[in-house]
C-alpha positions in Angstrom: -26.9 -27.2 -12.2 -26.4 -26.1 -15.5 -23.4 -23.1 -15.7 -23.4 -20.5 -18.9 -21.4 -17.8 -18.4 -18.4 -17.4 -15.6 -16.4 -14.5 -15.2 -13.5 -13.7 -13.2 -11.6 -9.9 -12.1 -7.6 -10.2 -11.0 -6.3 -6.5 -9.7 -3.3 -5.6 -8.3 -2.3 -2.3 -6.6 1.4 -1.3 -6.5 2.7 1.6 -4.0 4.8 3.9 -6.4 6.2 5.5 -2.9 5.7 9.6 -2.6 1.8 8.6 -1.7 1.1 7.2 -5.3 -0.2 4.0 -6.2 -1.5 2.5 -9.6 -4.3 -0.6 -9.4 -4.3 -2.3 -12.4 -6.9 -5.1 -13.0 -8.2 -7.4 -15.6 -12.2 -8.8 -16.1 -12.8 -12.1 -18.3 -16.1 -13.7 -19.3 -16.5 -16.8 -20.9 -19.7 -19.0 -22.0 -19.4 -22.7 -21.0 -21.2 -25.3 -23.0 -22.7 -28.3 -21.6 -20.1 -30.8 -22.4 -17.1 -28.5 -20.9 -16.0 -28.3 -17.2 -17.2 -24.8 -15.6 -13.9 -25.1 -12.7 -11.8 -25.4 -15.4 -12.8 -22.6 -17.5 -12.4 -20.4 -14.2 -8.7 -21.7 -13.8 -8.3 -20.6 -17.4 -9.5 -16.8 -17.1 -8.1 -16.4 -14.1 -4.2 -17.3 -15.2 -5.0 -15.0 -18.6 -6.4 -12.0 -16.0 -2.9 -12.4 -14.2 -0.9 -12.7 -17.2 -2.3 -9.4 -18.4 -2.1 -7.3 -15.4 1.5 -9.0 -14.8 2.4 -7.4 -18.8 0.6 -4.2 -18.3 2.6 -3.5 -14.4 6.0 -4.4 -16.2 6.6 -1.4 -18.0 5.4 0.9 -14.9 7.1 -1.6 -12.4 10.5 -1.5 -14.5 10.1 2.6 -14.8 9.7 3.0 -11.0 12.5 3.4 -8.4 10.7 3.4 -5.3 9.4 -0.2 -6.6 13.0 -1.6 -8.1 14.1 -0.4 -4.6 11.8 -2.8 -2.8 12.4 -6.0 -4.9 15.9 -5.4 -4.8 15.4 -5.5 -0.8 13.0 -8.3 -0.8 15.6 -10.6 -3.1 12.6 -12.1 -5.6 13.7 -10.3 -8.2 16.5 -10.4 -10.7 18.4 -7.3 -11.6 17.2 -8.1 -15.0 13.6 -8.4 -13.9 13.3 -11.8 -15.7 12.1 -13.6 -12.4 8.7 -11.4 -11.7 6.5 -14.7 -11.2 5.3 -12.5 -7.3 3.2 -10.1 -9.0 
């Protein structure tokens, strides 16, 4: 079976407490020739589609007390928020 196009959608929805939340989320598409190996090319987009939606959560994420307060409770995050690999 011959594969041309995949695509691949990461989201993420993060409770900002006081009944807000903000769902972030990320769509790739990518043509696959012949010779190249469709699984792979999945495995790709969907680690880029992470990575953004990990960048564009930071910012919010590092802004929010209600959810500094629940990775300080859960211990998988530094203080420093260097250690965020969860999200």
């Amino acid at each position: 079976m011959k594969i041309g196009t995949v695509s691949i959608s990461y989201s993420r929805k993060f409770n900002l407490g006081n009944y807000e939340s903000l769902e972030l989320g990320c769509s790739l598409w990518a043509q696959v020739e012949e010779e190249e190996d469709a699984d792979g090319v999945v495995q790709f987009l969907y680690h880029q589609a992470k990575a953004a939606v990990k960048e564009a959560a930071m910012p919010v994420i590092k802004a929010n007390e209600f959810q500094i307060s629940k990775a300080k409770s859960q211990k998988k995050v530094t203080t420093d928020f260097g250690d965020m690999e969860d999200l």
